[in-house]
C-alpha positions in Angstrom: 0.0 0.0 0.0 3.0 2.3 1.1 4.3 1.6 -2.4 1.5 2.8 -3.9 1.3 5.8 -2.1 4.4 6.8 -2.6 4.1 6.9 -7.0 1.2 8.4 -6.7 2.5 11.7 -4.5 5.3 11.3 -7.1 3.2 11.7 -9.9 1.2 14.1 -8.2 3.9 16.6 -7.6 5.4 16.6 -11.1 1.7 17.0 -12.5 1.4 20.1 -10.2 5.1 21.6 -11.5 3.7 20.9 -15.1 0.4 22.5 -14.5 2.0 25.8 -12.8 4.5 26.3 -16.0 7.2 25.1 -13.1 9.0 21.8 -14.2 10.9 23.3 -16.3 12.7 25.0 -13.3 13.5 21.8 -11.5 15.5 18.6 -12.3 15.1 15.4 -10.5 17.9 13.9 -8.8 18.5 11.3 -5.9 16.8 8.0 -6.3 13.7 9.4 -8.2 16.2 10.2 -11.5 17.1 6.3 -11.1 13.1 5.7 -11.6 12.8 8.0 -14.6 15.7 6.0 -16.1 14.0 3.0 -16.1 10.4 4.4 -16.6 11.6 6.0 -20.3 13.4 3.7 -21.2 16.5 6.2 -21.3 19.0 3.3 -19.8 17.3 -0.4 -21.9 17.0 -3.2 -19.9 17.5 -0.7 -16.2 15.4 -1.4 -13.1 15.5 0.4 -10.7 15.2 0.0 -7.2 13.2 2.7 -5.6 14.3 2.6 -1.5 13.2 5.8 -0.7 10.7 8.5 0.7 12.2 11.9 -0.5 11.9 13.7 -3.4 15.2 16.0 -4.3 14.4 18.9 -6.2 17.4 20.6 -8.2 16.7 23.8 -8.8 18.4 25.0 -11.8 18.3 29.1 -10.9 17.7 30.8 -7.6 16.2 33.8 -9.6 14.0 32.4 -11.9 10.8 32.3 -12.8 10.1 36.1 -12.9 8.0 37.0 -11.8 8.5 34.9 -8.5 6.4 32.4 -7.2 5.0 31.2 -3.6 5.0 27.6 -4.3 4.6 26.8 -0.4 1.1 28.7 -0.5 -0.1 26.9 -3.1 0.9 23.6 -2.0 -0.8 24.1 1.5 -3.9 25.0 0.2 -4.3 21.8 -2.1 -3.2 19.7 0.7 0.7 19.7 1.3 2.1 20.5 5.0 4.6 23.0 4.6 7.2 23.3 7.4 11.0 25.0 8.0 14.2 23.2 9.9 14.8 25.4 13.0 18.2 25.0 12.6 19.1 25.3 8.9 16.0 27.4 7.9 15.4 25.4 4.7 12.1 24.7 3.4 10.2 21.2 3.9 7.3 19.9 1.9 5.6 16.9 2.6 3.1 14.8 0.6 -0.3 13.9 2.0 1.5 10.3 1.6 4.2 12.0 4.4 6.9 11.8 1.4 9.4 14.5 2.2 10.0 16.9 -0.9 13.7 18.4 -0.7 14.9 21.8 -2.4 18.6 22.0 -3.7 20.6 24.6 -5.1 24.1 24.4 -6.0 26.8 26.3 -3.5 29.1 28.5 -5.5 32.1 30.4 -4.5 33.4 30.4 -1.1 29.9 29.0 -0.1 29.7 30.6 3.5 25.1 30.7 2.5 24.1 26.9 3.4 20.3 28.1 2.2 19.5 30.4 0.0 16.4 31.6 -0.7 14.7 31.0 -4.6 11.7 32.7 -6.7 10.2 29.7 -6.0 9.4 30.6 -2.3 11.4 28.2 -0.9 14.7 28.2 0.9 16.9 25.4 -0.6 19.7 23.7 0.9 23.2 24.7 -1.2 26.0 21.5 -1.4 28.7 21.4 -3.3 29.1 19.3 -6.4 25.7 19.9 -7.8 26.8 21.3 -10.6 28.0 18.1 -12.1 24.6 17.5 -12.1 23.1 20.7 -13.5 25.6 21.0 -16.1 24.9 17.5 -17.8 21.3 17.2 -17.6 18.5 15.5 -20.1 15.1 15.8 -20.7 12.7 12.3 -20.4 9.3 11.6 -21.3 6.9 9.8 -19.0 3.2 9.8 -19.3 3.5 13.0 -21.3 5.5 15.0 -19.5 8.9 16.1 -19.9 11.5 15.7 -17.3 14.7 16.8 -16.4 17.3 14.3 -14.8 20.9 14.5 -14.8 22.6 12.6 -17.7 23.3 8.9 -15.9 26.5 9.1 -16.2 26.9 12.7 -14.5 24.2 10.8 -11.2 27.2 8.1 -11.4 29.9 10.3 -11.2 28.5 12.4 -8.5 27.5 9.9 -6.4 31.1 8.7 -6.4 32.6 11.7 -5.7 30.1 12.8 -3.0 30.2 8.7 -1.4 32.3 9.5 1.4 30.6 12.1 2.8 27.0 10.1 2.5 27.5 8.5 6.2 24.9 6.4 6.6 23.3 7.1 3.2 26.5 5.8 1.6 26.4 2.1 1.2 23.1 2.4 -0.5 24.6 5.1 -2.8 27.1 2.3 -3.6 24.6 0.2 -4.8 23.0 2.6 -6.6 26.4 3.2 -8.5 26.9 -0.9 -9.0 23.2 -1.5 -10.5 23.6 1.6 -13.1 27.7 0.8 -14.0 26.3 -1.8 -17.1 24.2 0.7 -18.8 26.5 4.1 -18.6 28.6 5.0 -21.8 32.5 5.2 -21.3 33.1 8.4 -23.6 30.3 10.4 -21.7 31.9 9.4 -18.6 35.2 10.3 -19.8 33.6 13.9 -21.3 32.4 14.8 -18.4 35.3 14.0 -16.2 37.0 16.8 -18.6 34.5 19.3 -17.8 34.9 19.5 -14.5 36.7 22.7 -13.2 40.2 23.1 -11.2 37.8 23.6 -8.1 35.7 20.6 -8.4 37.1 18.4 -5.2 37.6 15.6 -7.3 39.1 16.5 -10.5 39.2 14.0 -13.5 42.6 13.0 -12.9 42.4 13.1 -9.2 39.5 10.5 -9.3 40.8 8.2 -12.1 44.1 8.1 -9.9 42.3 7.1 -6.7 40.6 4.3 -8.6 43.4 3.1 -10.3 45.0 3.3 -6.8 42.4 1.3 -5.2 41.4 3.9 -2.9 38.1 4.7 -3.6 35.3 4.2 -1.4 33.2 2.3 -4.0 35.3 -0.6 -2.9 37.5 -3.3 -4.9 34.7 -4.6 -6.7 33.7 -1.6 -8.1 36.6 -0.1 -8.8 37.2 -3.0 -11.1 33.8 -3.0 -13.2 34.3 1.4 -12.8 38.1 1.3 -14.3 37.3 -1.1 -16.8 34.0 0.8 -18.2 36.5 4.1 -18.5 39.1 2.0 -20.1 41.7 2.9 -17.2 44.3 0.6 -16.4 46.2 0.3 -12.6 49.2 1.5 -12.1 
């Protein structure tokens, strides 16, 4: 039943963004962008495995749409329970199914702001890295609507980088990376490794050294099926 529940608050909330002229603004990341894989077909012969009840939320500019819009008072009045961290100050949504719906932005700079606040009317959590994301980005089709998710190969790559720091959250993230491995494409991988700036923590050669090093967190096993889908050998 919980299963149930929790695709149809899914499909609920992308039907609202579509309705207010505001999925464009948005791309789906986390677990959810693993479901839209398989669900277009983007990644043939994927399944996913859905283990979660959040929806991330990348949104792609802090200052757009404009004019700005209150999403949160919209939201309330057709049934969503809008509440705010007391510590972080950053916006919570939650389904009528009690799915949590998170609001990212990507940290710039020196990123001293860990929230910022959007034109959509909600105060998003900045991290680092999201960029990798945002940068490489596609648009899928499911049930009519178009939807952005980060190019596979980008998800993998971030979630790699980003592994160590995932506590808890990181063996699953590991799996994540391990079930998705078969269907990304090498030269992709390897394009967007070169598009990452000086600043990025892990640089393309800084990562392809720790894997070839065995020293990633992914583990033995993965480094092996990772190095031999980028065509890198040990040294």
């Amino acid at each position: 039943m919980m299963e149930d529940i929790k695709y149809k608050d899914f499909w609920e909330l992308i039907k609202f963004l579509d309705h207010n002229g505001l999925l464009d603004h948005v791309i789906v990341v986390g677990s959810w962008a693993e479901y839209l894989y398989a669900q277009s077909g983007t990644l043939d012969g994927f399944i996913s495995n859905l283990r979660t009840l959040d929806i991330d939320l990348l949104i792609t500019n802090i200052n757009k749409p404009s004019p700005n819009v209150n999403i949160t008072k919209i939201m309330h009045e057709i049934g969503y329970t809008i509440d705010e961290d007391r510590i972080s100050g950053t916006t919570k949504i939650y389904t009528p199914g009690f799915m949590e719906i998170e609001f990212l932005v990507t940290q710039r700079g020196s990123g001293i702001k860990s929230v910022l606040s959007t034109n959509l009317g909600v105060n998003a959590q900045a991290i680092r890295n999201l960029n990798i994301l945002k940068d490489n980005c596609i648009l899928v089709q499911v049930f009519d609507f178009n939807i952005s998710v980060p190019l596979p190969e980008a998800y993998v790559i971030h979630k790699a980088i980003i592994n160590k720091e995932r506590l808890i959250k990181a063996e699953k993230d590991r799996d994540s990376i391990k079930n998705l491995l078969p269907y990304i494409n090498k030269d992709t991988v390897l394009r967007i490794f070169e598009g990452l700036t000086k600043k990025t923590e892990e640089s393309n050669y800084e990562f392809a050294n720790r894997i070839s090093r065995n020293k990633h967190p992914l583990g033995n096993h993965l480094i092996i099926r990772l190095k031999a889908q980028l065509g890198l050998e040990s040294h």
